[in-house]
C-alpha positions in Angstrom: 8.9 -8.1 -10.6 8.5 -10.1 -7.6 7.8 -7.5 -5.3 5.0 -5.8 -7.9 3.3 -8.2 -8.4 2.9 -8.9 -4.4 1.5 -5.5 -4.6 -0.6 -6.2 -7.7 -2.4 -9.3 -5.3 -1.9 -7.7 -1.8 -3.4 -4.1 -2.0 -6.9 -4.9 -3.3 -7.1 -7.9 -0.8 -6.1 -5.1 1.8 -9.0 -2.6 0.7 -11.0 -5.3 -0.2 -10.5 -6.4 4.0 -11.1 -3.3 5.5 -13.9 -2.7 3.3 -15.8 -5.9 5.1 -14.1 -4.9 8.5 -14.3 -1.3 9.0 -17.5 1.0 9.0 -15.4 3.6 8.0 -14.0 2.6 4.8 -17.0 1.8 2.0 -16.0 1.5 -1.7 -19.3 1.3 -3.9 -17.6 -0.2 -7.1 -14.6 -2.9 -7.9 -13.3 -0.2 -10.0 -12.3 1.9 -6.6 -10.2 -1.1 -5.9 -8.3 -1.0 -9.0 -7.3 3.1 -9.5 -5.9 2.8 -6.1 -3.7 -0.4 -7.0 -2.6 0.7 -10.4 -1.7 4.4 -8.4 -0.2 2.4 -5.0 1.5 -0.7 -6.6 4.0 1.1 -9.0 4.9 4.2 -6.3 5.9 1.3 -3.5 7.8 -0.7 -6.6 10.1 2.9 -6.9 10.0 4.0 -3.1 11.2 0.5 -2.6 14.1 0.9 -5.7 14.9 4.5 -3.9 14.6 3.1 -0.5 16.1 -0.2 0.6 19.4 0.1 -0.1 19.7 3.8 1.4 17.7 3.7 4.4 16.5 1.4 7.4 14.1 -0.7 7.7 12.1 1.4 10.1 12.2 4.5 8.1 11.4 2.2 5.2 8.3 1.2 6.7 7.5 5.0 7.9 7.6 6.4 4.2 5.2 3.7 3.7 2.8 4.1 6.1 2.8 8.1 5.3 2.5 7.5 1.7 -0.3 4.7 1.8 -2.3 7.1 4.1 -2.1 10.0 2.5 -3.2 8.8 -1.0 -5.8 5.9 0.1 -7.5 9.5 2.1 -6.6 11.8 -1.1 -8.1 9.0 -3.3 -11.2 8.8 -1.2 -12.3 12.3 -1.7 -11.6 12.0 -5.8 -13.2 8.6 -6.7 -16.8 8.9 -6.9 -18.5 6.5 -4.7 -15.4 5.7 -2.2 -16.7 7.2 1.8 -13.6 6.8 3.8 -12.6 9.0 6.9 -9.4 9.8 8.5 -9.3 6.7 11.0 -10.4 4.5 8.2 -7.6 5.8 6.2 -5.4 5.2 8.4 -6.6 1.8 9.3 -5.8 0.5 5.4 -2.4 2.2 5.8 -1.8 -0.3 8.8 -3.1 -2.9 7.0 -0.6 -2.1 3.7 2.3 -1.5 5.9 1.8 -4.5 7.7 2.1 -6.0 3.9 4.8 -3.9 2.8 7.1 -5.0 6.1 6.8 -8.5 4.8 8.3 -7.9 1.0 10.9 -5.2 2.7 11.9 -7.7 5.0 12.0 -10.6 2.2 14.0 -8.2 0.1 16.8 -7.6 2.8 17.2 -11.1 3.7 17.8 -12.0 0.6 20.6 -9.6 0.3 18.5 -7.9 -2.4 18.4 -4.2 -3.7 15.6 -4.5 -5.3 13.7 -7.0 -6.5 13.7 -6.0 -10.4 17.6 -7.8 -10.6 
């Protein structure tokens, strides 16, 4: 629960950041923020159930970084409203792994699966 609801608070602050910071990435509406949490938030919370305990930490952070790019840019083109190129893609995708690299490595040093038990 822990690690979803770092998610819940850390992706819109993410896209909410790049939003002020990069020309590349402009969403219109809140709403934009929220349909790519609710889609983002509960994929990590399963990658990370599917993924800690089998992989490393690099690859970890890898599947991540591929993931968050591929549907903040996929999720760009669908949503009304949301401009966002390739290079601002992938600047949010930093800026969610760089997040993400912080619960993975809170969840391994706590000797934790996953942070659901």
């Amino acid at each position: 629960m822990q690690s979803l609801m770092i998610k819940i608070l850390g992706i819109p602050l993410a896209l909410v950041l790049a939003n002020f910071l990069f020309k590349s990435v402009d969403f219109e509406f809140v709403q934009h923020f929220i349909w790519i949490t609710v889609i983002l938030a509960p994929l990590g919370v399963l990658l990370e159930y599917i993924m800690v305990p089998r992989i490393s930490y690099g690859k970890q952070l890898t599947v991540d970084f591929a993931t968050s790019f591929v549907l903040v840019y996929l999720l760009g083109l669908v949503l009304p409203g949301v401009t966002i190129s390739l290079w601002g893609s992938l600047l949010v995708a930093v800026l969610i792994t760089c997040m993400e690299a912080m619960v993975h490595k809170h969840l391994i040093s706590d000797h934790m699966d996953h942070s659901y038990r």
